[in-house]
N, C-alpha and C positions, 0 to 999 in steps of 0.2 A: 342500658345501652350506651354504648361510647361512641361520640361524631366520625372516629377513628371507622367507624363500622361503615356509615353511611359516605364516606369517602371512596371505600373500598368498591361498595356496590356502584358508584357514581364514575369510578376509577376504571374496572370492567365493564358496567355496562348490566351489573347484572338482576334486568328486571323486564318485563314485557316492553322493548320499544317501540310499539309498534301500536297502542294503543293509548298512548299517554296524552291526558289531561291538564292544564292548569285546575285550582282551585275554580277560577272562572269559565270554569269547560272550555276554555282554549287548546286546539289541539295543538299538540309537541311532538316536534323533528329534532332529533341530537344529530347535527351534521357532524361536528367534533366535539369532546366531550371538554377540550381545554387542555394545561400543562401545570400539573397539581403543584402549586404554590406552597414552601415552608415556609418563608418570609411573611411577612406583614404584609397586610392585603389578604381578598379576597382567596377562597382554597382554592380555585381553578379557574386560571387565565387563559385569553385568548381563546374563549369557547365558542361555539359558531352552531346557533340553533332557530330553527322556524318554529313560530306562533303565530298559528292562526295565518299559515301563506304566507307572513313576512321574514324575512330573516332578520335576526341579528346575531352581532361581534361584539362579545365584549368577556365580561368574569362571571363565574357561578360561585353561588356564595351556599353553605350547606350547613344545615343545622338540624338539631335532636327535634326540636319547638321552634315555630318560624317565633316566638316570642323572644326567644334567645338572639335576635336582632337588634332588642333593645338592649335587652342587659350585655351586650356587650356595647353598646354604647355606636353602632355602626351608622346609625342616622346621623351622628356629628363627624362623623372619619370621609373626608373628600374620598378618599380610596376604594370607595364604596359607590362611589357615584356611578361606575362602570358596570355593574352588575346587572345582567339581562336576564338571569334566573335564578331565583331562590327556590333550594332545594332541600326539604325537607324531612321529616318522618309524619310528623304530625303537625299540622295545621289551626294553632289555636287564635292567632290574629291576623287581619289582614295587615303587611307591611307597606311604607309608602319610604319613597326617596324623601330628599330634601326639599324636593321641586313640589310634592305632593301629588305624583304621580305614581300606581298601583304598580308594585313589583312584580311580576308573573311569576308565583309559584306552585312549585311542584309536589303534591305530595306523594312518598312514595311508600307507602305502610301497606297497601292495598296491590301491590306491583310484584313485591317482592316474594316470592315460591316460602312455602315452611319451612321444606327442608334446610333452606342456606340457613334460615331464619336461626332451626333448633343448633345447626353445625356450630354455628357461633357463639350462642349460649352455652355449648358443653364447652367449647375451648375455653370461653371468659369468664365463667363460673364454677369450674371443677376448680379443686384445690391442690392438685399434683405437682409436684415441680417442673414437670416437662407435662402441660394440658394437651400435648398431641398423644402421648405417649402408647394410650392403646390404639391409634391409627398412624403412628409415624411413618411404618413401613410396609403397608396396604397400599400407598400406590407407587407410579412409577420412579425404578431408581433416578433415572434422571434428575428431579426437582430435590432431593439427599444432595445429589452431588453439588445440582446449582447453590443450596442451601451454604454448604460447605464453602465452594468457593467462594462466595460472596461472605462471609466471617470470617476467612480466614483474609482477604485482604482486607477487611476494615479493620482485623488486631492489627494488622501489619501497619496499616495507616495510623491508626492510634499510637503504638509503640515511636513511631515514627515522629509523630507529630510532638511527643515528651522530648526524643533527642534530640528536635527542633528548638524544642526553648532553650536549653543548653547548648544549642550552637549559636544562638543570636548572641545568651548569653556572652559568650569567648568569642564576640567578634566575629563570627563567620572561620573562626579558625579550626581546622578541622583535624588538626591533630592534640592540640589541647581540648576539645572536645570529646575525642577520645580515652583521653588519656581521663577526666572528666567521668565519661559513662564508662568506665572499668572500676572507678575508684565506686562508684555508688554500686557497682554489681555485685565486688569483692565482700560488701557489709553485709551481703545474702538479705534483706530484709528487716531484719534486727538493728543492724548497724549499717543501712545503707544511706540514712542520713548524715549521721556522723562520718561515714569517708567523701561524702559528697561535700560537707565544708570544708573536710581537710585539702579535699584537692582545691578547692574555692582559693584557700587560706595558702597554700602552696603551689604557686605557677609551674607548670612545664618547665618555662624555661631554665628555673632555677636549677632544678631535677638534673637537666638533660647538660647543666652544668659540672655536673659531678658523674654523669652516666658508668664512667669505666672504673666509679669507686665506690663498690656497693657499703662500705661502712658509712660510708656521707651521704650515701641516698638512704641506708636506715634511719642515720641521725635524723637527719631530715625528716622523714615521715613520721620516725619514733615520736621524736623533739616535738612536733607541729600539733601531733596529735594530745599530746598530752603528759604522754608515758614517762618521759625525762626528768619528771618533777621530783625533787625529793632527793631523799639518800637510799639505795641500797648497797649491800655490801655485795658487789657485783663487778669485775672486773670490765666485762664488756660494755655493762651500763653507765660506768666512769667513762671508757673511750666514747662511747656514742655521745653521752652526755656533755663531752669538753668540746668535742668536734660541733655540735649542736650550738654552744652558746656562740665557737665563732660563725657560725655559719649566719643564727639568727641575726646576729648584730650585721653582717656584712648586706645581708638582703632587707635585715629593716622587717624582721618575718611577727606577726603577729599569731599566737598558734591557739589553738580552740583548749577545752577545759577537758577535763578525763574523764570527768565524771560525764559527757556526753557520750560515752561507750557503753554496752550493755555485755554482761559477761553471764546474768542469770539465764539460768536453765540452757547454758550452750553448753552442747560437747567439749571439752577441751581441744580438738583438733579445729572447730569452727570461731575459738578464742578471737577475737580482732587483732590481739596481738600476734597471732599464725596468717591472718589475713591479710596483714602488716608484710611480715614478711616477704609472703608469697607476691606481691605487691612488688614490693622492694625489687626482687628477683625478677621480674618481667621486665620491670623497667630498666633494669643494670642492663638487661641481654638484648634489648628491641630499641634502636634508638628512633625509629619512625613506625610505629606502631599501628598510625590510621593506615599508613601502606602496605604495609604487612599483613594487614588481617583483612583489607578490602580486596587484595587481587591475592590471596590465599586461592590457589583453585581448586583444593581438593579439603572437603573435608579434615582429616589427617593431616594437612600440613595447621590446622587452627590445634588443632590439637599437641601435636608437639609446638607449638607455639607456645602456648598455654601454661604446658608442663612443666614449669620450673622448679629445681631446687631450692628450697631455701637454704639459706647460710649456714655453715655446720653448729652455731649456737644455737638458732632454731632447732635441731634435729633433738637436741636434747631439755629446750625449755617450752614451757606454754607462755610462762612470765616471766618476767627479769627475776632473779636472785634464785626462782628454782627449780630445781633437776626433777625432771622427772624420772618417772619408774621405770619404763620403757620408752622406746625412740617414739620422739610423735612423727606425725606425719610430716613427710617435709616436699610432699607434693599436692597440687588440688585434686581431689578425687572426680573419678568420671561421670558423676553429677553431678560437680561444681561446676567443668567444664561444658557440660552440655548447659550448661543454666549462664552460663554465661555469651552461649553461643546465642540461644534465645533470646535472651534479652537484652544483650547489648552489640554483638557484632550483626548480628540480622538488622535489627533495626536502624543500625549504623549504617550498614547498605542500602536497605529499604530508603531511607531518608539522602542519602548520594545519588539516587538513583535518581528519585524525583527531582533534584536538585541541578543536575547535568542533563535529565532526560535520558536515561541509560535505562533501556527496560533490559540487559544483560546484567544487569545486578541484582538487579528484581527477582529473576530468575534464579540467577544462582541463589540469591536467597533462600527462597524456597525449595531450591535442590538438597542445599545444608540442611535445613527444618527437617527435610524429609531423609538425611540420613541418622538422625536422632531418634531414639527410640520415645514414644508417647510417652509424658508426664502420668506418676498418679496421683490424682488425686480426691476430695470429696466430689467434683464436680466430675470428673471423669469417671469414677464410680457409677455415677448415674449411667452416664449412658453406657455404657459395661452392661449394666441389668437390664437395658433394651434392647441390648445383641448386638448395640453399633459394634462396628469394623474398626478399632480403631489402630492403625496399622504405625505411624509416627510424629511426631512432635508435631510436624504441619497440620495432620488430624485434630490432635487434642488445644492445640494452640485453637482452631477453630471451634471448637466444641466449647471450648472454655467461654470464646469471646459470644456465641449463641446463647448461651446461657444465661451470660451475665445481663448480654443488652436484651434480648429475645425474650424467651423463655422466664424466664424470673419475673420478668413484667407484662406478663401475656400479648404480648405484641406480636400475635400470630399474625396477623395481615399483614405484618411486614416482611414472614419468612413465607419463601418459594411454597413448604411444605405446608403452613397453614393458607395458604392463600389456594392451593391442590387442596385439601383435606374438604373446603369450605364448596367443591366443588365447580371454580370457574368452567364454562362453557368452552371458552375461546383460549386453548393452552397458549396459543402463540402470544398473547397476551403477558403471559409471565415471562416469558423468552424475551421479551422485547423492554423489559422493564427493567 
């Protein structure tokens, strides 16, 4: 059994009230049951209950074995002192405060109905990846969708919270931030490290110094990244390369190593050198970029945004010095851009939002998510085989972030649907949570 369990029941409420004992056959009134504490301190403050016709105000403290008082050390924690019920499952010592006066506790082993009993054991004991799964959708749609919502803004929050350190990072400045979470998007995962120093290592400003001359914004990124090193016998890679060494010396530019690029097992089109480009080319054509893609109103305008040609060198190289066989690609394809819509112009908004108090970006955020078609992937596979609905990228973006916090670590108490499954009494109870 996990304390997490005994929370829950303590949390709804869910046991015969009406009959409750202390250890010392004191009878127990829950006036309120408290305001469940994450922090340090007791698990539920501000609880308000009668023993034995008197009342008290103060914290409820909850545990597996009232013994587990001591080994957590809670006799020496002033923070403890507040505590007017100890709540239990089992009852092996009597506990005392500091003062040496008897804690009133409750046991609750004998309260609790089997059925929630057994409901809890199959969630936290089965070994399935999704432990609801043969009763996810047995009961009412509703607590699916609350389930939903509630994943889907805490990915959003989460997401959020990443292009937050990236913006303390750059000063609060919000278009080299930008410019910042494109460059780590561009590296798809593989290389999202390595463009994230490049951009570190090469400021906006510099960029946006040369904006209307894409050969100086390649040198530039070429140069910085690495690529310029060396001899090939390469006509473009001379120019970029000479334009490079004035530029570095003018800016004082310090540029990262090559070998911090990854090129195995890529496609040739997902090369970083193509990524480079494509790069290059947003930047030459968008000179305020965080503007641009913040008050984007329609889907399709992020998209031709997005879209850019790369250089006519690109169209014909993956790497400096050689031709390829056929044209490569010289545009992002329409999962690159949806992947970049996810996870970096959503989040971008997401995080403006909070930051101004704009729940109108909020929203459109989640309007974009939701003109994207769902991700696939192993995790959305799963719930595919349980029949979810999963209709677009707002969907699986949630499903994904359930999974990972939820689900994967049996933390059904925490979701709508296992806290339903486990049979609460009092629904308006999860509505209000």
């Amino acid at each position: 059994m996990q304390e997490s369990f005994l929370h829950f029941l303590w949390q709804y409420q869910y046991f015969e009230p009406h009959r409750l004992k202390t250890t010392e056959n004191e009878t127990v009134e829950i006036l309120n049951r408290g305001i469940h504490n994450t922090n340090a301190g007791a698990d539920f403050e501000h609880a308000h209950v009668k023993i034995d016709q008197i009342e008290w105000q103060g914290d409820v403290e909850i545990h597996i074995k009232a013994s587990d008082w001591q080994k957590h050390q809670h006799q020496n924690n002033e923070r403890y002192n507040r505590v007017v019920l100890h709540v239990v499952w089992e009852n092996d010592i009597p506990i005392k405060r500091a003062d040496g006066s008897l804690i009133p506790t409750l046991e609750l082993k004998n309260h609790v109905k089997s059925n929630i009993f057994h409901q809890y054991k199959y969630l936290s004991e089965n070994q399935k990846d999704i432990p609801c799964e043969a009763l996810i959708f047995e009961g009412e749609p509703l607590y699916w969708f609350m389930m939903m919502d509630k994943a889907l803004i805490q990915r959003l929050e989460k997401k959020a919270d990443l292009a937050r350190n990236i913006w303390l990072s750059c000063e609060k400045d919000w278009e080299e931030t930008t410019y910042r979470l494109l460059a780590q998007n561009f590296g798809f995962k593989i290389n999202s490290h390595a463009f994230l120093r490049l951009a570190e290592q090469t400021p906006l400003k510099y960029i946006l110094k040369h904006r209307d001359n894409l050969i100086q914004i390649e040198a530039l990124l070429f140069g910085q990244a690495g690529f310029l090193e060396g001899d090939t016998q390469d006509a473009y890679f001379e120019t970029l390369q000479k334009e490079y060494k004035f530029l570095k010396a003018k800016y004082q530019l310090d540029s990262i190593e090559k070998s911090e690029w990854n090129f195995l097992r890529l496609r040739p089109a997902n090369f970083p050198t193509i990524r480079l480009a494509q790069f290059a080319q947003l930047l030459h054509k968008n000179a305020n970029l965080f503007s641009v893609l913040l008050y984007a109103e329609q889907f399709k305008t992020l998209k031709r945004i997005l879209d850019a040609d790369v250089s006519e060198y690109w169209q014909s190289h993956y790497q400096f010095g050689n031709i390829t066989q056929e044209k490569a690609p010289s545009k992002l394809g329409k999962g690159s851009i949806e992947n970049i819509v996810i996870n970096t112009i959503v989040p971008l908004m997401v995080l403006y939002s909070q930051e101004s108090k704009r729940q109108d970006l909020m929203d459109k955020a989640i309007d974009f998510l939701e003109k994207i078609p769902a991700e696939i992937n192993h995790i959305i596979e799963k719930w595919q085989k349980l029949g979810a609905n999963i209709k677009n990228s707002a969907d699986s973006q949630a499903l994904i972030e359930q999974y990972n916090t939820s689900c994967s670590h049996k933390k059904c108490l925490e979701c709508t649907i296992g806290v339903n499954i486990l049979g609460v009494k009092n629904k308006q109870a999860i509505l209000k949570e």
